[in-house]
C-alpha positions as CSV (number, residue, x, y, z in Angstrom):
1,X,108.9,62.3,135.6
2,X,111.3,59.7,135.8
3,X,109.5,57.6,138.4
4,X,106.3,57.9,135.9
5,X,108.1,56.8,133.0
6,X,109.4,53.8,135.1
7,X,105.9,52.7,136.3
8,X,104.4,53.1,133.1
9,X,107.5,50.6,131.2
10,X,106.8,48.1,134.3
11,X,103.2,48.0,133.3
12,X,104.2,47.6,129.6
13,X,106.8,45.2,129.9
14,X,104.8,42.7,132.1
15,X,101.7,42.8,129.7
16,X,104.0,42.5,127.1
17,X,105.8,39.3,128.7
18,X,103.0,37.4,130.1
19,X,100.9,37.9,126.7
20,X,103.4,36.5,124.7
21,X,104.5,33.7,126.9
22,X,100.6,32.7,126.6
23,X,100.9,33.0,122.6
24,X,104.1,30.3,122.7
25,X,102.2,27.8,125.3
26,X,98.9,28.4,122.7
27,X,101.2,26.8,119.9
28,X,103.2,24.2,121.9
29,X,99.7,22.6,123.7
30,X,98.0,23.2,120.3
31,X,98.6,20.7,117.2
32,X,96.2,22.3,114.9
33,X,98.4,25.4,115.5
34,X,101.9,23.5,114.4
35,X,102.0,25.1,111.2
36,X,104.6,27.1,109.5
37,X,103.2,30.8,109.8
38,X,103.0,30.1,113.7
39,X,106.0,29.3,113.5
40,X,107.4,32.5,112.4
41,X,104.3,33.9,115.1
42,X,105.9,32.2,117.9
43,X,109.3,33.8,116.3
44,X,107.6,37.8,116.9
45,X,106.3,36.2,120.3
46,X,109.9,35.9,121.4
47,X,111.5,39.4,120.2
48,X,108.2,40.6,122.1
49,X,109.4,38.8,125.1
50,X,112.8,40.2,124.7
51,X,111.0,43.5,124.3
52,X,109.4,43.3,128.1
53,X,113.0,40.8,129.3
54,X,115.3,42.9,127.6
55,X,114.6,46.2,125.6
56,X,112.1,47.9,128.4
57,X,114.9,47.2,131.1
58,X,117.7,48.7,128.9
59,X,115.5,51.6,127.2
60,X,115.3,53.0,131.0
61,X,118.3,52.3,131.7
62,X,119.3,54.7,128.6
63,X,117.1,57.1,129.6
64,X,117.7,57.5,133.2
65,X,121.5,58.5,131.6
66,X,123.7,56.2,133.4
67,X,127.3,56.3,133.1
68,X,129.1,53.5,131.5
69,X,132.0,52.7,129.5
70,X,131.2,53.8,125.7
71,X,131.2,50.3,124.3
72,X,128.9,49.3,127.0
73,X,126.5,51.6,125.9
74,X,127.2,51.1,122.2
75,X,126.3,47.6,123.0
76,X,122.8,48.3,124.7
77,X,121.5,50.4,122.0
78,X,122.5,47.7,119.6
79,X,120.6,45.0,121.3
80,X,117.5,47.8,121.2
81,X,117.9,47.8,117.3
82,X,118.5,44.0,117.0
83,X,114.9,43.0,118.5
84,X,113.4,45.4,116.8
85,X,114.9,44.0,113.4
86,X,113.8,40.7,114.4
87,X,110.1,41.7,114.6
88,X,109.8,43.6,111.5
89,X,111.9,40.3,109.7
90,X,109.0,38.0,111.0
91,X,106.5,39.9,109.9
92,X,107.9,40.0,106.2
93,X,108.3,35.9,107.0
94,X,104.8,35.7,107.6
95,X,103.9,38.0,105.1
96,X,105.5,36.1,102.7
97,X,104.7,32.5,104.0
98,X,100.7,33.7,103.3
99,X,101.8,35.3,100.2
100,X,102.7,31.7,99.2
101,X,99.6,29.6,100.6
102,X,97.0,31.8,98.7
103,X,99.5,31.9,95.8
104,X,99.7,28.2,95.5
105,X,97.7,26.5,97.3
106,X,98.5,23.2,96.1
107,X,102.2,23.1,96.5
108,X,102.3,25.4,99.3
109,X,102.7,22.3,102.0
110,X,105.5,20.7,99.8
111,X,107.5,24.1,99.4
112,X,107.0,25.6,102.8
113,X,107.6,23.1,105.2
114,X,107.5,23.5,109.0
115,X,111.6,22.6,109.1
116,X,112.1,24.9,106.3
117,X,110.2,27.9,108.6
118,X,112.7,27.5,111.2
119,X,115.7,28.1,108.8
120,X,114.0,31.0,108.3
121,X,113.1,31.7,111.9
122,X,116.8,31.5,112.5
123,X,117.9,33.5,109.4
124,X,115.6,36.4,110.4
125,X,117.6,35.8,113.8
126,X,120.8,36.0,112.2
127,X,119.9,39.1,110.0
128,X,118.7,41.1,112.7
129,X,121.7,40.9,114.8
130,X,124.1,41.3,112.0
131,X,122.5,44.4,111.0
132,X,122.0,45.6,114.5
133,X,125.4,45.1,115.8
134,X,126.8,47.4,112.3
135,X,127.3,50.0,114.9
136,X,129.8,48.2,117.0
137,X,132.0,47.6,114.0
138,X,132.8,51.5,113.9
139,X,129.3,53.0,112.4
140,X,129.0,54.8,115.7
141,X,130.0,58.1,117.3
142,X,133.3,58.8,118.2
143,X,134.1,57.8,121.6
144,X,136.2,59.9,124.1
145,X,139.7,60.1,124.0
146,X,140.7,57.2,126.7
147,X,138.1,55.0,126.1
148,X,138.8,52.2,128.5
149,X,138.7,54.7,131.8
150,X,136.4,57.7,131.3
151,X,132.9,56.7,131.7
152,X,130.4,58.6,129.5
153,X,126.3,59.4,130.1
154,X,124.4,56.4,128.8
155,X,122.4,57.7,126.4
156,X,120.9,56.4,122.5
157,X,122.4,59.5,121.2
158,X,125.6,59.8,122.7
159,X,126.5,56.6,120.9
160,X,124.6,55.9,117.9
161,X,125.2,57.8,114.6
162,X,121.9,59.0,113.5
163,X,122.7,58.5,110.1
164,X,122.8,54.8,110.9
165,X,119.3,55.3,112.6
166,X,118.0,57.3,109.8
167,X,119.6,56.4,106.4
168,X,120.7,52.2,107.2
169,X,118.1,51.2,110.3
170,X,114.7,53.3,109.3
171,X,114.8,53.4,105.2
172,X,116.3,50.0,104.3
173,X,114.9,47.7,107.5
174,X,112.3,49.4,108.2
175,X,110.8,51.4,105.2
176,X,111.3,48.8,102.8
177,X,109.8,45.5,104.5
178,X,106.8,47.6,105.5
179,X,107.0,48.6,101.4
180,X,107.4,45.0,100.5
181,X,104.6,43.6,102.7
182,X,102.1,46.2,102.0
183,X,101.9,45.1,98.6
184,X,102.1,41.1,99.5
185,X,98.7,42.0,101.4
186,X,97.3,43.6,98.9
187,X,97.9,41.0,96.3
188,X,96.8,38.3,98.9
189,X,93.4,39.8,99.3
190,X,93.0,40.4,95.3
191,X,94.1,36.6,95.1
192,X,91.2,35.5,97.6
193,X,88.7,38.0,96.3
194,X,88.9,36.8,92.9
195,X,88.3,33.2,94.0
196,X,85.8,33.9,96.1
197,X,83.9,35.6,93.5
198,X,84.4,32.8,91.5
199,X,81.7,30.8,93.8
200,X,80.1,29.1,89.9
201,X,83.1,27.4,89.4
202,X,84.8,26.9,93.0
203,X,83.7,24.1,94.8
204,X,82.2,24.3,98.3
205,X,85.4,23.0,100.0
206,X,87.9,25.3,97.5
207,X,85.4,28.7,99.2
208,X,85.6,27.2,102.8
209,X,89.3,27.8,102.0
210,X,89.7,30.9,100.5
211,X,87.4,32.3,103.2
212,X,89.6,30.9,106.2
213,X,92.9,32.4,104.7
214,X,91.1,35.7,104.1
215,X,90.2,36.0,107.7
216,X,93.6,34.9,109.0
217,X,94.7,37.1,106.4
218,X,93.2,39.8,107.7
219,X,94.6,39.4,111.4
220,X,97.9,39.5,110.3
221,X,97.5,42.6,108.1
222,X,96.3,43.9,111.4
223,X,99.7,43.1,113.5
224,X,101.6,44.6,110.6
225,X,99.2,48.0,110.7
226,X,99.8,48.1,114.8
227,X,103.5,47.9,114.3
228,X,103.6,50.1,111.7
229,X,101.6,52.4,113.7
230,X,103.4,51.9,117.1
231,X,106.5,52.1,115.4
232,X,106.9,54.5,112.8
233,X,106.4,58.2,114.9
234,X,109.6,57.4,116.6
235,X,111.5,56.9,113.8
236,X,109.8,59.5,111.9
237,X,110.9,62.1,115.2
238,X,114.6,60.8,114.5
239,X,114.3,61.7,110.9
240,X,113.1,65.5,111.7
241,X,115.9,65.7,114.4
242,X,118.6,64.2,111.8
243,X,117.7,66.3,108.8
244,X,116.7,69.4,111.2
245,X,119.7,70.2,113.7
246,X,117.4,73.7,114.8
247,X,114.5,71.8,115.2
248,X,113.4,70.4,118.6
249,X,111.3,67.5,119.8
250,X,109.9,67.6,123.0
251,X,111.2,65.0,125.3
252,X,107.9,64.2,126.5
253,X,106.9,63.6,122.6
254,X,109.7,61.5,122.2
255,X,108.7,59.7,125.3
256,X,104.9,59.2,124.0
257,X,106.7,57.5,120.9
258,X,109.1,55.0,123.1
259,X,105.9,54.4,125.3
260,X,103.9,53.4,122.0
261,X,106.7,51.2,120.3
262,X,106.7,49.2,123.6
263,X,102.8,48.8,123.6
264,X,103.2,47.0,120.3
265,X,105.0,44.1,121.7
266,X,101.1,43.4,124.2
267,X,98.8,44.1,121.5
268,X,99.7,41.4,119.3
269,X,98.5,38.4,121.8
270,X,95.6,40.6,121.9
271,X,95.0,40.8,118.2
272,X,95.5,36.6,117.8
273,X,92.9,35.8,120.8
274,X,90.4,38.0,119.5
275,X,90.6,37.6,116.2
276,X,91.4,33.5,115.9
277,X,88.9,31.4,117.2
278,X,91.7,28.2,117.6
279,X,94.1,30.1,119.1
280,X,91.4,32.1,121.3
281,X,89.5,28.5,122.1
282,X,93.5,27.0,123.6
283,X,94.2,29.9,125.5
284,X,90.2,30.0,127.2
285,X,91.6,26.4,128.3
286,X,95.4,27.3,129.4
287,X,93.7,30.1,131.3
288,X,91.2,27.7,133.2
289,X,93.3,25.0,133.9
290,X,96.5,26.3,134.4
291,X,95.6,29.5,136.4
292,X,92.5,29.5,137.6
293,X,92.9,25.6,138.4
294,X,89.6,25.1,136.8
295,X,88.7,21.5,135.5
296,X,87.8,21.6,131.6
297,X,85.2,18.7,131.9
298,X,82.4,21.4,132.0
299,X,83.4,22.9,128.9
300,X,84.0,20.1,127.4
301,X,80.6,20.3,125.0
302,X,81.5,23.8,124.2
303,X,85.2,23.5,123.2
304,X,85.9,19.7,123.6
305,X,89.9,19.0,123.3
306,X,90.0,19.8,120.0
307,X,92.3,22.7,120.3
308,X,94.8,20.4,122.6
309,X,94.8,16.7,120.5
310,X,93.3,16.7,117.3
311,X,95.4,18.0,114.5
312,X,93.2,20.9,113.0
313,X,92.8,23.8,110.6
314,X,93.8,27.1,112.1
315,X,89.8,29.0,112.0
């Protein structure tokens, strides 16, 4: 069982690292890209890096039940938190970043500016490891009596207060932003709807817009549904053991629900190359020229450099 559960984290973790690392190189090598909501995209690119680098490594490390010191193990658990607070913060950033462009469109570029998205980038950092390292200011369980020499069983439980998990972690980070950017979606589509049915009085260039914002619209609604549903059984299975001591969850359940809030950190690259013909179009040309040493004179009339040079609308 163990040995499965390692292979199958491997697997995960490597998808998850060299998908994202793609998504980052997409930006960087594309102008047209530079814009503030890829900046907070390459910002849930790196906590899903961190994810396959960091959380996967840790998580099996927790799991396998290791013995450490107790604030060793405090410490790992936090950091499993912390990324996870970072990806639900940049998808609110995002949310709210297209909240603003449909909202207004004319000010948008003088508000939301691409040094301004960085603050934020870093602010959603900042948040995320304040409010994941709570727990290692004394919101944990209470360690054994000589702490510095008896080693305890590395495991999430052992440590963490489920309270935390349940009441602080799940309702207020996790319950609310998805709360918050459910509605921000739904207003953004009313917004575009209503202009694009508008089409008498819109001009031709004013639809072309609306339409390119509902479709990238739409693609990041679609992240937010996979995390929500990669996301939410496990905390929904630390909620029934927390307000149901006599109740029990399989370990193989709780496993399946680990296994799926891992997968979300590879679907997302997935989601932007299938769904945004700029992004999908950059990466095509990473692929061929940087790993299958392919020259990209031949698809030159297909693509062109466009996605490389020329400073362009995200399609």
């Amino acid at each position: 069982m163990d040995l499965m559960y390692i292979s199958i984290e491997t697997t995960i973790a490597l998808a998850s690292v060299l998908g994202n690392v793609l998504v980052v190189l997409v930006v960087c090598m594309n102008q047209g890209l530079r814009d503030p909501t890829f900046c907070f995209i390459v910002s849930l690119a790196l906590a899903d890096i961190a994810v396959g680098v960091l959380v996967i490594p840790l998580a099996v490390v927790i799991s396998l039940g290791l013995f450490t010191q107790f604030y060793t193990c405090l410490f790992i658990s936090c950091l499993l938190v912390i990324i996870t607070q970072s990806s639900i913060l940049s998808l609110l950033a995002i949310a709210i970043d297209r909240f603003l462009r449909v909202k207004i469109p004319t000010r948008y570029s003088i508000i939301v500016t691409q040094r301004r998205a960085w603050v934020a980038v870093g602010l959603c950092w900042l948040i995320s490891f304040l409010t994941g390292l709570v727990p290692m200011a004394g919101w944990h369980r209470s360690p054994p009596g000589n702490v510095s020499t008896t080693p305890i069983q590395c495991q999430f439980t052992n440590v963490m207060c489920m309270d935390y998990m349940v009441y602080f972690n799940f309702f207020v980070w996790v319950v609310v932003p998805l709360t918050i950017m459910t509605g921000l979606y739904a207003e953004i589509f009313r917004v575009i709807k209503r202009q694009l049915n508008r089409r008498a009085e819109a001009t031709c260039d004013s639809s072309k817009y609306y339409r390119k914002e509902l479709k990238l619209a739409k693609s990041l609604a679609l992240v937010l549904f996979l995390f929500a549903l990669c996301w939410l059984p496990l905390h929904i299975m630390n909620s029934i053991v927390f307000f149901c001591p006599t109740c029990t969850v399989p370990k193989s359940v709780f496993y399946v629900g680990i296994f799926m809030s891992h997968i979300n950190s590879a679907l997302n690259p997935l989601v932007y190359a299938f769904r945004i013909q700029r992004f999908r179009d950059t990466l095509i040309h990473i692929i061929q020229r940087f790993m299958l040493c392919k020259s990209s004179s031949t698809n030159t009339s297909q693509h062109g450099p466009g996605p490389i040079t020329e400073k362009t609308q995200v399609q």
